[in-house]
C-alpha positions as CSV (number, residue, x, y, z in Angstrom):
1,X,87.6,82.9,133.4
2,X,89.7,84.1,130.0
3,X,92.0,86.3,130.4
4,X,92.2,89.3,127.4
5,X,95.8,89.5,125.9
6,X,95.3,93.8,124.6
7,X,98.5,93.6,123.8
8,X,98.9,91.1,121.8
9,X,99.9,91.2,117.3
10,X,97.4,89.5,116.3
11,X,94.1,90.8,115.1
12,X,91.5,89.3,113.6
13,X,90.3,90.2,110.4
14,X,86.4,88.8,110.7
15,X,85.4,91.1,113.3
16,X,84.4,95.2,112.4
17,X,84.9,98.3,113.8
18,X,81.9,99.3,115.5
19,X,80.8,103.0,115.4
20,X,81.9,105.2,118.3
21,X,79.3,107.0,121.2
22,X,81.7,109.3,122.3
23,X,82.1,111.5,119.0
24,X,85.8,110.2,118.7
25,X,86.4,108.5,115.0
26,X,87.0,104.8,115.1
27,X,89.9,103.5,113.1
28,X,89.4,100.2,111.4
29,X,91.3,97.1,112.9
30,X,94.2,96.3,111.6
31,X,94.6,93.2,109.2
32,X,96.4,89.6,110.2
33,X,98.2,90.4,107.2
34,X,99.7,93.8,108.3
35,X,100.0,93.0,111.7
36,X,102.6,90.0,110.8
37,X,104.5,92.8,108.5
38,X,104.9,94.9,111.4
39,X,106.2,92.4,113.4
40,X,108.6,91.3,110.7
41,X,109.9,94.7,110.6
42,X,109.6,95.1,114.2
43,X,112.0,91.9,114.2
44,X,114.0,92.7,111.6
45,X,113.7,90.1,108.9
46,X,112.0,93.3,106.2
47,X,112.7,97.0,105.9
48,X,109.3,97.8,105.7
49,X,108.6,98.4,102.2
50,X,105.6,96.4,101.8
51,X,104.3,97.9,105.1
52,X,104.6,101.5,104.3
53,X,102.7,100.8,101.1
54,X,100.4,98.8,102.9
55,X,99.8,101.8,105.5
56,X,100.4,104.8,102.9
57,X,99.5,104.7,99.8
58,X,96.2,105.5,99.8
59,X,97.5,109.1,100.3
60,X,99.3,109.2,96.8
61,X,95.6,109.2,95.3
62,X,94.8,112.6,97.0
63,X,94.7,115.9,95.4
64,X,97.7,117.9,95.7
65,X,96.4,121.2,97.1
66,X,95.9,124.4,95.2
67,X,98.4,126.3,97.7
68,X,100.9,123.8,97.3
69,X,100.7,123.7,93.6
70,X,101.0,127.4,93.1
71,X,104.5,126.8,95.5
72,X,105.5,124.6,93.1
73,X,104.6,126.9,89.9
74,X,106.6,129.3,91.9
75,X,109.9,127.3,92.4
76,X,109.9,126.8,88.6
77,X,108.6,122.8,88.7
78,X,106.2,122.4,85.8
79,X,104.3,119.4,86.6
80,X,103.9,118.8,90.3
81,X,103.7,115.0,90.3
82,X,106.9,114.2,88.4
């Protein structure tokens, strides 16, 4: 009988995420392509650069909040994205 390997890199990128039954959100798996950047950073041979833009920048196209940009009025920044 196979034996699973859970800790193992390397992901595959054909199969999905499938939804979850207990109420708990699934995250989607992680791509062969990011899973080898982690391990070359994990190894040393990168930084990481192209793995925290991989991971990250998604967030940079979300709305800065209407709190944080009335801080920012406050502290005498004009625009809040330069």
């Amino acid at each position: 009988m196979p034996q699973c390997n859970s800790t193992s890199l390397e992901a595959k990128p054909e199969l999905k995420a499938v939804p979850a039954h207990s109420g708990f959100p699934q995250f989607p798996l992680v791509t062969r392509s990011v899973a080898d950047q982690i391990a070359a950073f994990l190894d040393g041979r990168t930084h990481g650069e192209e793995l925290l833009h991989e991971l990250y920048d998604h967030v940079l196209e979300e709305p800065i909040p209407q709190s944080m940009q009335a801080l920012l009025k406050q502290s005498g920044q004009t625009d809040p994205i330069s």
